[in-house]
Structures are given as C-alpha cells and as structure tokens.
Backbone as a ProteinNet text record, in pm:
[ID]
protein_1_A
[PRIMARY]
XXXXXXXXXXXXXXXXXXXXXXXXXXXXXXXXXXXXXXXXXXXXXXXXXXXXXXXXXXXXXXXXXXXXXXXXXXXXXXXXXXXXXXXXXXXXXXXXXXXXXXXXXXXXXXXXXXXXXXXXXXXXXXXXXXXXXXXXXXXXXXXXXXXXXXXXXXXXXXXXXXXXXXXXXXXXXXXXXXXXXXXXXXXXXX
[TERTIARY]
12632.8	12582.6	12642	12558	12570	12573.3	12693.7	12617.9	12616.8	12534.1	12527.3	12590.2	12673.3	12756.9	12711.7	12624.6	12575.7	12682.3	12682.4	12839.6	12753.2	12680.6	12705.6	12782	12888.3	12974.3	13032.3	13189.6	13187.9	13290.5	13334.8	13421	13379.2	13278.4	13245.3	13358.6	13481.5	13546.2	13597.8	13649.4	13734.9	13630.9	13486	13440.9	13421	13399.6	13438.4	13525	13632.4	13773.9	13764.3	13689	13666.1	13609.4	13472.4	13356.3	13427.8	13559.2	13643.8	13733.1	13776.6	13831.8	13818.5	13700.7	13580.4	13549.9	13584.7	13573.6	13367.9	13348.9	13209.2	13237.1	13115.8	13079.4	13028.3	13017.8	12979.4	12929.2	12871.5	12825	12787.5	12856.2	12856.4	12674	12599.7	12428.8	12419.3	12392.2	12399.3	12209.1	12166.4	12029.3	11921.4	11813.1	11695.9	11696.8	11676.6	11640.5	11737.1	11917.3	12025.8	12000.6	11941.4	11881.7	11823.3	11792	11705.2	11852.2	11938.6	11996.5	12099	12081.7	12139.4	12080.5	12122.3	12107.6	12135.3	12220.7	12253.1	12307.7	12312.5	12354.8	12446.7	12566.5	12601.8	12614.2	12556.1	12556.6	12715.2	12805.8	12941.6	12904.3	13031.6	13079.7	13082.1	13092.6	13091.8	13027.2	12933.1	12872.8	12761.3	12649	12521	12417.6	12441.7	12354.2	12313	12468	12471.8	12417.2	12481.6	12435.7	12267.9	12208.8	12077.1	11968.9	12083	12010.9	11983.9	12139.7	12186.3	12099.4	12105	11976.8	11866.4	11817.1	11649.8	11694.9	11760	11825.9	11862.5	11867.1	11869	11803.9	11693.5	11552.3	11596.7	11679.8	11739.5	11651.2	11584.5	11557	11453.4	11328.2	11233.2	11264.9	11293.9	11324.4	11437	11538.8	11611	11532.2	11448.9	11371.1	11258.3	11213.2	11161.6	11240.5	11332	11468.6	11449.9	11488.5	11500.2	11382.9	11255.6	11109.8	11105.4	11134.9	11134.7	11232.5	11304.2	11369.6	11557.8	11583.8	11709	11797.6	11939.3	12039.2	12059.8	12095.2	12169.2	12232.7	12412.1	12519.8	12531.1	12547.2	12560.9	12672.8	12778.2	12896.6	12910.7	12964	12931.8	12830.1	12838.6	12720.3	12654.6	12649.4	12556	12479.1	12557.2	12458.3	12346.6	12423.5	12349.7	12192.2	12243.9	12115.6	12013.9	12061.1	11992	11906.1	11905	11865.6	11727.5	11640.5	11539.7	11473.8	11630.2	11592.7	11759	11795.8	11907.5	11898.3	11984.7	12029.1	12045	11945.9	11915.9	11926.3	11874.3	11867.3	11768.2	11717.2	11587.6	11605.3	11755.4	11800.2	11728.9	11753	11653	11771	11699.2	11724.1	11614.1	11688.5	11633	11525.6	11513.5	11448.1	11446.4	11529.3	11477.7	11502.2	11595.6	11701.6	11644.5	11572.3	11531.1	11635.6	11722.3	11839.4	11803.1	11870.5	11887.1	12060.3	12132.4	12252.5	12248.9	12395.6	12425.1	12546.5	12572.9	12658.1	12808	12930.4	13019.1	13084.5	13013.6	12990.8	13159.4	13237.2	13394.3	13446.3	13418.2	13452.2	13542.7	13580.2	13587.1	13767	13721.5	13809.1	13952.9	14015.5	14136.1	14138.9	14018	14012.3	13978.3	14022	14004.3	14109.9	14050.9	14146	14150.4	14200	14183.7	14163.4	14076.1	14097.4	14099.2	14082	14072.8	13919.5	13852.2	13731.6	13736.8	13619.3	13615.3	13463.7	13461.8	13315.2	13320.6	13236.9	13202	13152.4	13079.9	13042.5	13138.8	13256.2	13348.6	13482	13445.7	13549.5	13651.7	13763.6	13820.6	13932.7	13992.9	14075.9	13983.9	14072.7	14040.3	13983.8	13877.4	13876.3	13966.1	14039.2	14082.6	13995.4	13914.1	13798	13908.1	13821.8	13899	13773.2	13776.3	13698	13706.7	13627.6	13652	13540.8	13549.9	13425.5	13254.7	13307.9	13235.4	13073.4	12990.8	12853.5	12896.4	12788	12773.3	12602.3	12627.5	12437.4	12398.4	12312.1	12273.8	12163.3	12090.7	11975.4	11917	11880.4	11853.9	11747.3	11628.1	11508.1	11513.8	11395.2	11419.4	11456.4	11433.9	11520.9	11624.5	11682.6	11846.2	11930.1	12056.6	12147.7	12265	12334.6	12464.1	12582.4	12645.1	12763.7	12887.9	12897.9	13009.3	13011	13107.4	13085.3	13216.3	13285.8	13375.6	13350.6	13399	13390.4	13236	13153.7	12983.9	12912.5	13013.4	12942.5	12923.8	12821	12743.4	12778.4	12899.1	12934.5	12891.6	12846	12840.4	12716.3	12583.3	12466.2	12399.2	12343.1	12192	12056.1	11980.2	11854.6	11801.9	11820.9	11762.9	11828.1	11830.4	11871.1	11925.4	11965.8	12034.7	12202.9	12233.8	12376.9	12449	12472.2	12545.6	12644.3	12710.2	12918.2	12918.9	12938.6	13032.9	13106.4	13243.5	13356.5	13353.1	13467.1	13500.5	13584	13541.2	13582.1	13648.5	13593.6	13637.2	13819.4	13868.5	13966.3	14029.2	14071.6	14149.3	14134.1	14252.6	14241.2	14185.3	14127.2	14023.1	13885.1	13834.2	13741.7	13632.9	13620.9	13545.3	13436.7	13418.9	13299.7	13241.6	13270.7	13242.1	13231.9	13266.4	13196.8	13089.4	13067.2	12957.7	12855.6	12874	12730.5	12713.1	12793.8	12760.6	12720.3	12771.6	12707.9	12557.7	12489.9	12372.2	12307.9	12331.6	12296.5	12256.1	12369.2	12314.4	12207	12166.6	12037.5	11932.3	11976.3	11832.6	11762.5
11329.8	11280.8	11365.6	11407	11488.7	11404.8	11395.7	11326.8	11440.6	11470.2	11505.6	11480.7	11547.1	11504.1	11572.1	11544.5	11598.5	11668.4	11805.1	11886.1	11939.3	11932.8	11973.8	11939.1	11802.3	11790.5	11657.6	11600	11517.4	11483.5	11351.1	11340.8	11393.6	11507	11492.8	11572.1	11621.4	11658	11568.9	11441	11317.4	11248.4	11215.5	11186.2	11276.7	11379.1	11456.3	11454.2	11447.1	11382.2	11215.8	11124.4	11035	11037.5	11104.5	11143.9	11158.2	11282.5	11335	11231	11134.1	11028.9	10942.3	10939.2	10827.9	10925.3	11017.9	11092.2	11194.4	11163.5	11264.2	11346.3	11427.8	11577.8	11581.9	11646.7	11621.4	11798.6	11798.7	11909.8	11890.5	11982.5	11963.3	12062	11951.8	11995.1	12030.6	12145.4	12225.5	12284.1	12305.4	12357.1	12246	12266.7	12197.6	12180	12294	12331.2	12288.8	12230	12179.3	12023.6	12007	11866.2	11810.1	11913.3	11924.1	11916.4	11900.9	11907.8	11788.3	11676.9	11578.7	11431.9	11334.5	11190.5	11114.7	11143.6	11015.1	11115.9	11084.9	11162.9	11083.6	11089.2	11047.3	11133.7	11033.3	11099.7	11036.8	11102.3	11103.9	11070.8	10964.8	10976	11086.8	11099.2	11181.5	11176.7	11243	11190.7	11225.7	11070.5	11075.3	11110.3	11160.4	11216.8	11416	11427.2	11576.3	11628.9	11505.6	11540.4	11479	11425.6	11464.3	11580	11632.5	11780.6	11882	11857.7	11966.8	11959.4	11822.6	11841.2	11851.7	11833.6	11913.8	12020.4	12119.6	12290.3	12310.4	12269.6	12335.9	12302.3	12215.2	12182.8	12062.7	11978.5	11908.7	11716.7	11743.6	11573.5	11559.3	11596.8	11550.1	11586.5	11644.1	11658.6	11504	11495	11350.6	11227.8	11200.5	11128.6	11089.2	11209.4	11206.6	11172.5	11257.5	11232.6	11066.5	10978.1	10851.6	10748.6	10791.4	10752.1	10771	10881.7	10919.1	10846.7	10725.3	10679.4	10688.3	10821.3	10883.7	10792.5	10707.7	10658.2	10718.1	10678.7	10705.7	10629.3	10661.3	10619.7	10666.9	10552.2	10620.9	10566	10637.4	10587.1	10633	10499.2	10508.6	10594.6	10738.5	10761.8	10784.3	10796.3	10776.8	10669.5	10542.3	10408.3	10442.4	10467.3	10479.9	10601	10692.4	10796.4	10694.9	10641.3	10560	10407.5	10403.2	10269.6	10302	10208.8	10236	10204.6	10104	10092.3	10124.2	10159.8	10214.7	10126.8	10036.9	9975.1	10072.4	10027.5	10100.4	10289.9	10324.8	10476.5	10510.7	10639.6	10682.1	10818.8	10831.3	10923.5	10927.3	11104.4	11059.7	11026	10937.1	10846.3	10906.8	10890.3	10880.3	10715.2	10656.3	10509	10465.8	10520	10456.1	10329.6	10252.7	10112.5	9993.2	9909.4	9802.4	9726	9865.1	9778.8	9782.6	9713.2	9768.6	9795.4	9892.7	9875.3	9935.9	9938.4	9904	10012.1	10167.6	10252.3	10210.4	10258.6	10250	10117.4	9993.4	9848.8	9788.4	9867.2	9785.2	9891.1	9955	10024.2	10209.2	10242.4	10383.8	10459.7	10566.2	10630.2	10544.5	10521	10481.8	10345	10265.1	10140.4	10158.3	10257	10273.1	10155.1	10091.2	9967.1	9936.2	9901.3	9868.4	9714.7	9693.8	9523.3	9534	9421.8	9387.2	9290.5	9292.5	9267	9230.7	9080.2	9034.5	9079.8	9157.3	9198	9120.7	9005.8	8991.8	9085.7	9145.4	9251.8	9371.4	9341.5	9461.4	9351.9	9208.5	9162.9	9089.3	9045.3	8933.4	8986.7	9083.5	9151.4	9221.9	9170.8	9221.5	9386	9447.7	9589.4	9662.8	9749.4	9774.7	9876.3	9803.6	9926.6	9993.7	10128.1	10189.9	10224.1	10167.8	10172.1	10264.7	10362.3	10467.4	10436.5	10447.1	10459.9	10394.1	10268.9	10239.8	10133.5	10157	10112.6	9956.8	9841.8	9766.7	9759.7	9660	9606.1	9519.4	9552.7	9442.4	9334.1	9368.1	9333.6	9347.1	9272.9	9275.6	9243.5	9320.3	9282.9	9199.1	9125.9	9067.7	9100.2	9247.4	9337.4	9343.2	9339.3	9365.2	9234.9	9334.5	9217	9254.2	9133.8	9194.4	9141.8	9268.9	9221.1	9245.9	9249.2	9215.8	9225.9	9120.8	9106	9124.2	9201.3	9124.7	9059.1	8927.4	8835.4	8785.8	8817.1	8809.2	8915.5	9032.4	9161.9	9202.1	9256.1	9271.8	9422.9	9482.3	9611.2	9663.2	9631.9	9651.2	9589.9	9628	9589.5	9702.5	9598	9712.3	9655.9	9788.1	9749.3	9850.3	9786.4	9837	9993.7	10105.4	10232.2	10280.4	10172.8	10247.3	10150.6	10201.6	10116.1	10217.1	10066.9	10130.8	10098.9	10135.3	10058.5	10136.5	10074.1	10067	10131.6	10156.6	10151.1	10320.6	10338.4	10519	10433.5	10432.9	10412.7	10525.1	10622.1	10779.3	10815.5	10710.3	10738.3	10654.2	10565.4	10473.1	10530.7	10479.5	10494.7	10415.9	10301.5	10224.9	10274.4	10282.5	10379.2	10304.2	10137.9	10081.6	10071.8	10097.8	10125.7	10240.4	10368.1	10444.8	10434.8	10404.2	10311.6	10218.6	10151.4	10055.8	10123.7	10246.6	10348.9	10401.1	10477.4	10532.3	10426.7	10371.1	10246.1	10200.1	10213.3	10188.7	10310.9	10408.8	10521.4	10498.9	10456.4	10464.5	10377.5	10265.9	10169.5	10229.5	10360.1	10401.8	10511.3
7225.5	7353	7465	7576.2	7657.8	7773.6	7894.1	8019.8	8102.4	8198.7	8310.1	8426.7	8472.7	8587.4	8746.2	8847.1	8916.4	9038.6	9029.3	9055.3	9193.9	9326.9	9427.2	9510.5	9513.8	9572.8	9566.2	9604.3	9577.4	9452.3	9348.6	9231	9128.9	9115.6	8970.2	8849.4	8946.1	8819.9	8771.9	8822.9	8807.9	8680.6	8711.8	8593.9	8540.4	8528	8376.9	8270.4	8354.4	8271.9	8266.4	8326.2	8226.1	8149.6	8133.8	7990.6	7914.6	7869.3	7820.7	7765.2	7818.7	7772.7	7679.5	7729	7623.5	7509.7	7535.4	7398.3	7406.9	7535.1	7559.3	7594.2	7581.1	7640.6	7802.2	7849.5	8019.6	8048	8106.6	8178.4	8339.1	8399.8	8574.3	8554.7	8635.9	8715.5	8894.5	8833.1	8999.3	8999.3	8917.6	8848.4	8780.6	8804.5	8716.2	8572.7	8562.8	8430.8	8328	8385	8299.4	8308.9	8336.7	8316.5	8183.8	8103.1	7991.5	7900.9	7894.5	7772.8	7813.4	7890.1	7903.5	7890.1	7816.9	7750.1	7887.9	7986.8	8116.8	8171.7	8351.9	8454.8	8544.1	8597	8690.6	8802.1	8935.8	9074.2	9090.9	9126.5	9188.6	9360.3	9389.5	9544.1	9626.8	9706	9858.4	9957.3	10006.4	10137.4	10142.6	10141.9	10089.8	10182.5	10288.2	10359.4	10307.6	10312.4	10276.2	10137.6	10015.4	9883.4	9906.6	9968.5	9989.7	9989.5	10112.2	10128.7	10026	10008.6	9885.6	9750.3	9736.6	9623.2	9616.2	9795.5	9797.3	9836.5	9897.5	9884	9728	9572	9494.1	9381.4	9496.3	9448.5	9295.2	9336.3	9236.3	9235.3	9405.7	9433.9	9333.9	9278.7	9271.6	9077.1	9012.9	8885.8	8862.1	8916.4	8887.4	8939.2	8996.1	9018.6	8892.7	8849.2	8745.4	8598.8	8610	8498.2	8478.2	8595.5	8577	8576.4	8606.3	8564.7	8445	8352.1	8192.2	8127.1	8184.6	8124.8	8092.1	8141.1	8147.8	8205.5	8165.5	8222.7	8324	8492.4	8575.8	8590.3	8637	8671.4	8845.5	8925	9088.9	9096.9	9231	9241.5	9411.5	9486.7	9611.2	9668.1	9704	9806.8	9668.1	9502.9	9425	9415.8	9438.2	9444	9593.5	9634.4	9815.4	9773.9	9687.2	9669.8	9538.1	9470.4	9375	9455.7	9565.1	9659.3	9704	9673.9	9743.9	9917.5	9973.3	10119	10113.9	10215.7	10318.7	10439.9	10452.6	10571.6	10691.4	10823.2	10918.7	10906.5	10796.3	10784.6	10688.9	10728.1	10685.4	10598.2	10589.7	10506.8	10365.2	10366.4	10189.1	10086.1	9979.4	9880.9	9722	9662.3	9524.3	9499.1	9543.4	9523.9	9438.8	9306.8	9170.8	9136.9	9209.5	9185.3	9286.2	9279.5	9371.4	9440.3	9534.6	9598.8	9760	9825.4	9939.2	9997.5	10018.2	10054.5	10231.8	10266.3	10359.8	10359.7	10394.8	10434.6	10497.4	10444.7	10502.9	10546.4	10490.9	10507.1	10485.4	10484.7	10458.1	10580.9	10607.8	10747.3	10680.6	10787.6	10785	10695.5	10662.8	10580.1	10556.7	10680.2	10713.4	10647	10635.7	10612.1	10424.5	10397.7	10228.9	10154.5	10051.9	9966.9	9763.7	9747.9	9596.2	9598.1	9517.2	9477.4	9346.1	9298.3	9138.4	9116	9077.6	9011.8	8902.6	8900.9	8775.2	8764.2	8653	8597.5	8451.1	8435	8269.3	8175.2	8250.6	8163	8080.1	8166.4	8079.2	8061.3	8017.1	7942.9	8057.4	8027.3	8112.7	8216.9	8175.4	8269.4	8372.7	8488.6	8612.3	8609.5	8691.5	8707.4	8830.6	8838.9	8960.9	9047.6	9124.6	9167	9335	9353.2	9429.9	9533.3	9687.3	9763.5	9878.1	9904.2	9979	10073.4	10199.3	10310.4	10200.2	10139.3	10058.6	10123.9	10065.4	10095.1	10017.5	10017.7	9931.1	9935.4	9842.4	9813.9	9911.4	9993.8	10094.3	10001.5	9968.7	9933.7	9762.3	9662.9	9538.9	9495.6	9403.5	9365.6	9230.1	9196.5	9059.6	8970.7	8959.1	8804.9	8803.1	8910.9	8934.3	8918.1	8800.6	8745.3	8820.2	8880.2	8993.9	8870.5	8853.1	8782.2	8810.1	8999.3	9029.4	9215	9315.3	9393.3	9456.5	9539.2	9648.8	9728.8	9752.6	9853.4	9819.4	9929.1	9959.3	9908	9916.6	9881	9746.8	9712.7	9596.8	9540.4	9482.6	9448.9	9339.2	9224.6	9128.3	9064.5	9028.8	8987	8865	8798.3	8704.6	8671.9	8632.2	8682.4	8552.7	8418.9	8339	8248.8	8310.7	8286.8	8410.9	8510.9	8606.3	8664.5	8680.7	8717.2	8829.7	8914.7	9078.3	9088.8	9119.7	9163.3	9349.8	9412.4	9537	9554.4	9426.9	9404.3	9295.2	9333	9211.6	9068.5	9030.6	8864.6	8821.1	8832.7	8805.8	8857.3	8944.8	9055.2	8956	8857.6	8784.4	8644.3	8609.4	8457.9	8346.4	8438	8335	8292.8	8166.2	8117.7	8101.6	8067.3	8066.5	8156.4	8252.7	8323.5	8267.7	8275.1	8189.9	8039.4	8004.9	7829.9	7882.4	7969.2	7960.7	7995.6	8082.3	8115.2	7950.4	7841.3	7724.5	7642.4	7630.7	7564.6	7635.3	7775.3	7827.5	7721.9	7724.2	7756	7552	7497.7	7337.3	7324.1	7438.3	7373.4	7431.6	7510.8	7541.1	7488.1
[MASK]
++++++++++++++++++++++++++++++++++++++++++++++++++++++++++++++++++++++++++++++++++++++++++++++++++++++++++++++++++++++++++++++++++++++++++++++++++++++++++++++++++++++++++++++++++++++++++++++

C-alpha cells in the first residue's frame, strides 16, 4: 500500500514519518501523473488559501478531485479539511468540494492562540487522543453522509464521509498513530 502525501507545502514530512510508523510506504505528490501509483492521499496542514493556488499552478486541483470521485481515500488535515469542504465559511476561496462540510477558518483564533486538548474519539478506542491545534478551522456545518467522530466543546473537529476523513487538528504533530491507522485501515476497505 502506497499513500500519497500531497508535498507543495505545509506537514507532509511529519506524516510521512507517521506512514513509516504504521509500517507504510508514502510518496510526497508535487505532479499528476504520481497520483497513479497511490491507494489514499493525504492533504497536510498549512495555509489553505496558498495550497490552493499551488495546486491549480501544478495543475494538481482537478486530477485530486477526480482521484476522490474514483473513489480514492482522502485524509485532510487542517487547511486539508478546509481544501476537502465543499462551503467555506464567509470565503470563496477555491476548495476541493468533495466532503459535504461546511467549515469555518482559523475558528479557535490566531497562531499565538495555538493549544493541545485531549479528545475522546470512539472510533479509535477509549483513551483520550491528544490532538494538536494550530490556527485551526472547525466544521461549521454537516450533510447527511457525514459521520462526526469527534468534537471540542460545540465544535465539530473530526468527521467522515465515506472515503474521506477531516481532522481540525495535526495528528502528524503527536506520537499517536491511530488516526493514521484508521485512514489505512479506511483505505484497506476500499
């Protein structure tokens, strides 16, 4: 199993070395055509206006769009959930749309205001997750497909929607792997 780690900018070496953990293979996608030799892709954190561009400058938007119409696992992680959303709270920035979310940018407030909590996700078992929140978005808004499997407070961080799964939060930034096992494990039923 191959994941795709989408490398124009942003954590993707951090999940690489979780793929690596879990005992996968990973390949950083800067190109189209490396799309073709990957089972699931994760879009990595950073800043989702810019990794917008960047992936219509290396002509990357409209092939992962398709990637995830054909069925392909995506993994988004902060401004990845934000590119995986199909409405953007007050912004018209481009988006991937594949995920019937609506989120909400920067929604815990700015750099300085970065935090850790602990999260109870059922889905990855009874111990707390320690998610790590950077200039983080949440889910404003959820369509019927969408399963929320995890919330701070009111806020909705953590959801899936079939072959796609969003976190809020960098998983990639902790040494817990289980989020990353629950994307390979998506990724083997598909």
């Amino acid at each position: 199993m191959r994941i795709g780690v989408l490398a124009l900018q942003g954590a993707f070496i951090e999940h690489q070395k979780s793929l690596a953990a879990c005992g996968a293979e990973s390949m950083q996608i800067r190109k189209p055509e490396q799309l073709e030799a990957i089972q699931g892709l994760i879009i990595p954190g950073g800043e989702s206006t810019t990794m917008g561009k960047l992936m219509h400058q290396f002509d990357l938007f409209e092939p992962i769009v398709e990637l995830g119409q054909q069925g392909t696992p995506i993994f988004g992680t902060c401004a990845g959930m934000i590119m995986l959303a199909r409405e953007i709270y007050g912004s018209e920035q481009p988006r991937l749309g594949l995920m019937d979310i609506e989120v909400e940018r920067n929604a815990f407030g700015r750099q300085v205001e970065s935090f850790e909590a602990d999260l109870e996700v059922p889905a990855l078992g009874e111990d707390p997750f320690k998610a790590v929140f950077i200039r983080a978005p949440y889910i404003h808004r959820v369509g019927d497909p969408v399963e929320i499997l995890a919330q701070y407070g009111e806020k909705i961080v953590l959801a899936r929607q079939g072959h796609y799964l969003a976190a809020a939060f960098h998983p990639e930034l902790t040494e817990d792997l289980r989020l990353h096992r629950y994307f390979l494990n998506m990724i083997g039923s598909y």
